[in-house]
C-alpha positions, 0 to 999 in steps of 0.5 A, a space after each residue: 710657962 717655964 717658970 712654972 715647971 720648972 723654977 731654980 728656987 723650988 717654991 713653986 707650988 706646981 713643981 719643985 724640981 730644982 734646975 741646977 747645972 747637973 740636972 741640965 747635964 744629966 739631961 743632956 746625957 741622957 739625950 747623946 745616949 738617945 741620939 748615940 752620940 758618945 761623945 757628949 756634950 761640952 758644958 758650954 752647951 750645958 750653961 746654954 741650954 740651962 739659961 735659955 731654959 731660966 731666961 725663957 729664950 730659944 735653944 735647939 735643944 731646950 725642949 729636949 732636956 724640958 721633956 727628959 727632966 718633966 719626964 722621969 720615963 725618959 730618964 735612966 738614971 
């Protein structure tokens, strides 16, 4: 399921959004602001969410960022 929304190459042809490190970062962002965490989160959880997100295994977080980077509603920006 992963690999076809979101694929680190971009040569999918359902999606082309690239998962870089600042995406998964961008995207944790947005979530402390959601969840008013000032203080954000450290870029250990940033690769870990980014390769349970590549290597389709489970994080606690990882379906929050999927949905704020499919969702360009939930982002700002």
């Amino acid at each position: 399921m992963t690999a076809d929304v979101i694929n680190p190459y971009g040569n999918t042809s359902k999606g082309k959004t690239l998962l870089d490190l600042s995406t998964v970062a961008l995207a944790l962002n947005e979530l402390s602001r959601i969840r008013k965490r000032p203080d954000g989160y450290s870029m250990e959880v940033v690769k870990a969410v980014r390769a349970a997100i590549l290597n389709d295994t489970e994080h606690p977080l990882k379906t929050c960022v999927l949905n704020i980077i499919k969702n360009p509603d939930l982002r700002k920006m």
